[in-house]
SEZA-941875 format. One line per 3 residues: number of its first residue (from 1); their letters; for each residue x, y, z of C-alpha. Coordinates in Angstrom, 1 decimal, always signed. Last residue first. Layout:
NUM) a) X/Y/Z; ...
***
This chain:
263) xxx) +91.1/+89.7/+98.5; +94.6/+89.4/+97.0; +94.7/+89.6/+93.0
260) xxx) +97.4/+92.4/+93.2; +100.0/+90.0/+94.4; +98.9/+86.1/+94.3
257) xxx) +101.9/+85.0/+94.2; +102.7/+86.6/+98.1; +99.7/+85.5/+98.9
254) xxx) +100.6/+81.9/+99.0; +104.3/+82.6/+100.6; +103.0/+84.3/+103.4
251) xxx) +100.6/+81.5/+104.3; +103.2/+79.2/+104.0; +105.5/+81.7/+106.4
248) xxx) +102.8/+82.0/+108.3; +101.6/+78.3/+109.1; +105.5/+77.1/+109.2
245) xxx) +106.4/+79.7/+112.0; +103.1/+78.1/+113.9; +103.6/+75.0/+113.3
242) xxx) +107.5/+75.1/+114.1; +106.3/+77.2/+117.3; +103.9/+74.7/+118.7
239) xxx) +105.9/+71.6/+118.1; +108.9/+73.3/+120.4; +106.5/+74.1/+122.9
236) xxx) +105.8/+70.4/+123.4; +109.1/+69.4/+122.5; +110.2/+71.3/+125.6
233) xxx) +107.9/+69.7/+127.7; +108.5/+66.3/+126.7; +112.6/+66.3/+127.0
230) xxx) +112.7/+65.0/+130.2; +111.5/+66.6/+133.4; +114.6/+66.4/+135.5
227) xxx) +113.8/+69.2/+137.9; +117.5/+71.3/+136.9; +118.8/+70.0/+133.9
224) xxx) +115.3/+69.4/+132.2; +113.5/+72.2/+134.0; +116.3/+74.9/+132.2
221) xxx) +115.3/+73.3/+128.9; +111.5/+73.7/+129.9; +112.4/+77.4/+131.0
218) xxx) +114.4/+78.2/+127.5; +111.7/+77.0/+125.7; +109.0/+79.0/+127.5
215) xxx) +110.6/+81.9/+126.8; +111.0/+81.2/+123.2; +107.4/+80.1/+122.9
212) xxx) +106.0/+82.8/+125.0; +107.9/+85.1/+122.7; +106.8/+83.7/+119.4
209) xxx) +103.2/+83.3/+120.4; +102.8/+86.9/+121.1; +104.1/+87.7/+117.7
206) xxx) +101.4/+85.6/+115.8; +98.4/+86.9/+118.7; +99.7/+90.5/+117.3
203) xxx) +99.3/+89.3/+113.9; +95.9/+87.4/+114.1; +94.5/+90.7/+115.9
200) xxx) +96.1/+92.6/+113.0; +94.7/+90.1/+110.0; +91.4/+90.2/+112.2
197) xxx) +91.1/+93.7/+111.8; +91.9/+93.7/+108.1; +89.1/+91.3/+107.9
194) xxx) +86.6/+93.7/+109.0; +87.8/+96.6/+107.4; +87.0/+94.5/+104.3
191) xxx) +84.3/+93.5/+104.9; +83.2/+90.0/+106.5; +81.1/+87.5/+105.3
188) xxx) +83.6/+85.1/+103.4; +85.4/+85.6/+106.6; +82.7/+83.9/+108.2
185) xxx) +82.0/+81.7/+105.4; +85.8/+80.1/+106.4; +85.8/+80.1/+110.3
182) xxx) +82.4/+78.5/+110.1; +83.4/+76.0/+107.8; +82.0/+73.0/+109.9
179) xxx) +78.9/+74.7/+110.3; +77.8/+74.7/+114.0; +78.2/+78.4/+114.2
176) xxx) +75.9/+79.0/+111.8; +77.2/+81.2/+108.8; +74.8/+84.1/+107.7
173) xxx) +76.5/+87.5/+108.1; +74.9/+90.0/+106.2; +72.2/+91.0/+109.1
170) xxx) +74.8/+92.6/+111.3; +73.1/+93.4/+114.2; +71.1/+90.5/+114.7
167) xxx) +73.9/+88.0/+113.3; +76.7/+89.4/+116.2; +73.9/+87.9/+118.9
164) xxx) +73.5/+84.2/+116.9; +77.7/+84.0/+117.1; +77.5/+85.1/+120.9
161) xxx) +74.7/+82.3/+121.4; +76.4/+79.7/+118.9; +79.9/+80.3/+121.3
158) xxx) +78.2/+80.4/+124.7; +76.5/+77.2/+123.7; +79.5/+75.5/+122.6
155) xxx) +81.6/+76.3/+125.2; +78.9/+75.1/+127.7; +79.4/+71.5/+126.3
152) xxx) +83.0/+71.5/+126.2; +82.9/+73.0/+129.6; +80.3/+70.5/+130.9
149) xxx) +82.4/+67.6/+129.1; +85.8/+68.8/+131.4; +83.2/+68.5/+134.3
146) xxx) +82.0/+64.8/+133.7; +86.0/+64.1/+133.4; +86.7/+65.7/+136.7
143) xxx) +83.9/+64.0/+137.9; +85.1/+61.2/+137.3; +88.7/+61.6/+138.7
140) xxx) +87.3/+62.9/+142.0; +85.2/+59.6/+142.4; +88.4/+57.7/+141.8
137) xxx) +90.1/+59.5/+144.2; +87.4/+59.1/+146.6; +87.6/+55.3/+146.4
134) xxx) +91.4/+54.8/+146.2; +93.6/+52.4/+144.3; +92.3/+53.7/+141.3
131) xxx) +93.8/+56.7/+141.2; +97.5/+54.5/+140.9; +96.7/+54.2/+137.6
128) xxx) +98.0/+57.8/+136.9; +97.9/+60.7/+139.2; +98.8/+62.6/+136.6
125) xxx) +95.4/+62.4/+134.7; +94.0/+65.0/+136.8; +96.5/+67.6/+135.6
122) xxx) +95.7/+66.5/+131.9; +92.1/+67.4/+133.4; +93.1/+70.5/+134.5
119) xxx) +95.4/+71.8/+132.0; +92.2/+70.9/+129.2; +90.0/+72.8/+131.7
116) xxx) +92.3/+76.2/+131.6; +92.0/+75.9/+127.9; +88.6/+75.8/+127.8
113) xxx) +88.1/+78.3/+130.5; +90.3/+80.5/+128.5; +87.9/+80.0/+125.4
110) xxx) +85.0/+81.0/+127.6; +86.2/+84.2/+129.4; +87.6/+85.3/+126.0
107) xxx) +84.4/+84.9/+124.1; +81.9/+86.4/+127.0; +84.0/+89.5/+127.1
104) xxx) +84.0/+89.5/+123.1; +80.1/+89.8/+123.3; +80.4/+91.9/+126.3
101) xxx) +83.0/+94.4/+124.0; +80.8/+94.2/+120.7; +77.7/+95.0/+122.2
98) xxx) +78.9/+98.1/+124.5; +80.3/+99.1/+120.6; +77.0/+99.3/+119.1
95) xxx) +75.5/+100.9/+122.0; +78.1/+103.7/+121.2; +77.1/+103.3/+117.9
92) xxx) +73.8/+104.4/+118.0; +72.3/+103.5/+114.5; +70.6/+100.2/+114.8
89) xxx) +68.1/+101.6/+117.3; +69.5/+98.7/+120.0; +67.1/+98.0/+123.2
86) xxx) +67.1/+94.4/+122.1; +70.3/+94.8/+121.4; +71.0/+96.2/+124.7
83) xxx) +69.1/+93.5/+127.0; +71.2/+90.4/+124.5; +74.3/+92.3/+125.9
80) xxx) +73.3/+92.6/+129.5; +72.2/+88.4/+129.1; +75.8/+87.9/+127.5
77) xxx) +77.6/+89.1/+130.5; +75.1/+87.3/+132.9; +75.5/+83.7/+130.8
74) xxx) +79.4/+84.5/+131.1; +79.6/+84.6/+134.7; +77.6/+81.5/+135.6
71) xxx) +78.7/+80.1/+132.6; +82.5/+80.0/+133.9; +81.7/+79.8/+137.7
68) xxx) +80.4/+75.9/+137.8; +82.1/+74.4/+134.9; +85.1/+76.4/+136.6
65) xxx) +85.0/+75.1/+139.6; +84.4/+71.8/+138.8; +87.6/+71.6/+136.7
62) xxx) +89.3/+73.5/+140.4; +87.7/+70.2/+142.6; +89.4/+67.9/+139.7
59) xxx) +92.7/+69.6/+139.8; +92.9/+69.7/+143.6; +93.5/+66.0/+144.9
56) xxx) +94.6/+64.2/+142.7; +96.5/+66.3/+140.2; +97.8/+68.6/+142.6
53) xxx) +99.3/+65.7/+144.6; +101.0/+64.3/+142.1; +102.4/+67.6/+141.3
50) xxx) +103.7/+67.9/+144.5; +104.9/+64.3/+145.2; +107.1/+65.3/+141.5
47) xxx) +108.5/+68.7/+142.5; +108.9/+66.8/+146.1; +111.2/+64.5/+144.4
44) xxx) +112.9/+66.7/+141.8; +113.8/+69.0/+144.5; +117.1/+67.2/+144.4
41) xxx) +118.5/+68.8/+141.3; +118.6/+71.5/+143.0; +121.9/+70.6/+144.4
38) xxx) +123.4/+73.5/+145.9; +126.2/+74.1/+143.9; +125.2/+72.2/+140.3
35) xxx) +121.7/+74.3/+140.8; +123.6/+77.4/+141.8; +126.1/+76.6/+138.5
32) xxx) +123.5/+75.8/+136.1; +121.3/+79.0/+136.9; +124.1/+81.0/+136.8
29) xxx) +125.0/+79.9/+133.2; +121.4/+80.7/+131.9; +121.3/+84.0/+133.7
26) xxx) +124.5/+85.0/+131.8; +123.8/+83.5/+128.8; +120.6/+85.6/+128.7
23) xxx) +122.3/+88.4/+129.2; +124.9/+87.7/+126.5; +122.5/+87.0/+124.2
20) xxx) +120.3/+90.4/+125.4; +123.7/+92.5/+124.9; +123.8/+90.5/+121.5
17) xxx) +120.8/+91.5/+120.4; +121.3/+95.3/+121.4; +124.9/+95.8/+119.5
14) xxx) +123.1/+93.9/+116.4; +120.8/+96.8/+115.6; +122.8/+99.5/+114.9
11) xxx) +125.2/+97.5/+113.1; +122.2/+96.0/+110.7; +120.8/+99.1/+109.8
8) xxx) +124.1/+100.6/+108.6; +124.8/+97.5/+106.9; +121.2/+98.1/+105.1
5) xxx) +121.5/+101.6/+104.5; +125.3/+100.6/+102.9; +123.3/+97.8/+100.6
2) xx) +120.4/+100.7/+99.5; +117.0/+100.2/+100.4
***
């Protein structure tokens, strides 16, 4: 590309970004000014009692909830699949594919409850010491602990089930699930077509990270001088995105030398 395609480029593009810098100024400065007006600032309070709240008394009855309703779901999902390769010829594809999608049904459904029961236990934990003070609240806290381990636990099995399942129908993948290079002799595993899939689906789950980062930055900072919740949050996010820009760019960088001896 030559150096006057490039300006050319470059002052077609910046208009737009700096329309959205100016927007977002915009809402950033308004927010400041009805907070500094009306005194949001004093929600902090019931923000807090709220919270404290949640974490007591609802968290641990929702991290129950989902022990109970995340295998129920997934273990039928992955039952219809386990029916259809059973069923399975080995050349229908359109069986093939039903597979796939329950398998990855039952993947997605698990991980989130995962993640939604690490919220919900840190959510538990809010309450602090002050738990203690209180019979059922400390009964409540328990439990939410014994459930956070049933989700861990049922994780696992959904995982080395699904895992087992993709084995059947494609024979030339060996790796157990409980090996702690899975991730690694999978890919070792995979074709090529394979893995350029998961370079796209570890792409678009790249870019989606960077927005939710920046958006979520901005909202913690905004929570600072408005709900007064410290700097924690936004460091938080913050140490997401560095390790996540750092990953790729290292990653970049590595293959980059490599050049024509990339596999």
């Amino acid at each position: 590309m030559e150096e006057n395609e490039i300006r050319r480029a470059n002052r077609a593009a910046l208009p737009k970004l700096l329309l959205f810098m100016v927007l977002c100024l915009a809402v950033g400065g308004t927010a400041g000014y009805f907070a500094a007006r009306y005194g949001l600032n004093t929600l902090t309070g019931n923000l807090k009692s709220a919270g404290a709240f949640f974490g007591s008394n609802v968290a641990p009855y929702l991290l129950l909830a989902v022990a109970v309703l995340s295998p129920a779901v997934c273990f039928s999902i992955y039952r219809g699949a386990k029916k259809r390769i059973a069923a399975w010829d080995g050349e229908d594809e359109a069986v093939y594919e039903a597979i796939d999608r329950r398998l990855s049904t039952v993947n997605r459904i698990s991980a989130s409850a995962l993640v939604l029961s690490y919220f919900l236990l840190a959510a538990s934990y809010s309450g602090g010491f002050g738990i203690f003070e209180s019979r059922r609240l400390t009964v409540l806290y328990f439990l939410a602990i014994a459930a956070f381990f049933a989700v861990i636990i049922e994780t696992l099995l959904l995982g080395q089930r699904c895992v087992d399942a993709v084995k059947r129908v494609n024979p030339e993948k060996k790796a157990s699930f409980y090996d702690m290079n899975f991730q690694k002799k999978w890919m070792e595993d995979c074709d090529e077509a394979e893995k350029l899939l998961i370079g796209r689906c570890a792409y678009r789950a790249y870019r989606a990270t960077n927005r939710v980062c920046a958006i979520l930055a901005g909202v913690c900072a905004l929570g600072a001088l408005l709900f007064d919740i410290g700097f924690l949050p936004s460091l938080a996010v913050c140490s997401i995105w560095i390790v996540s820009q750092s990953a790729y760019c290292r990653e970049a960088m590595k293959y980059a030398k490599l050049g024509n001896r990339l596999s």
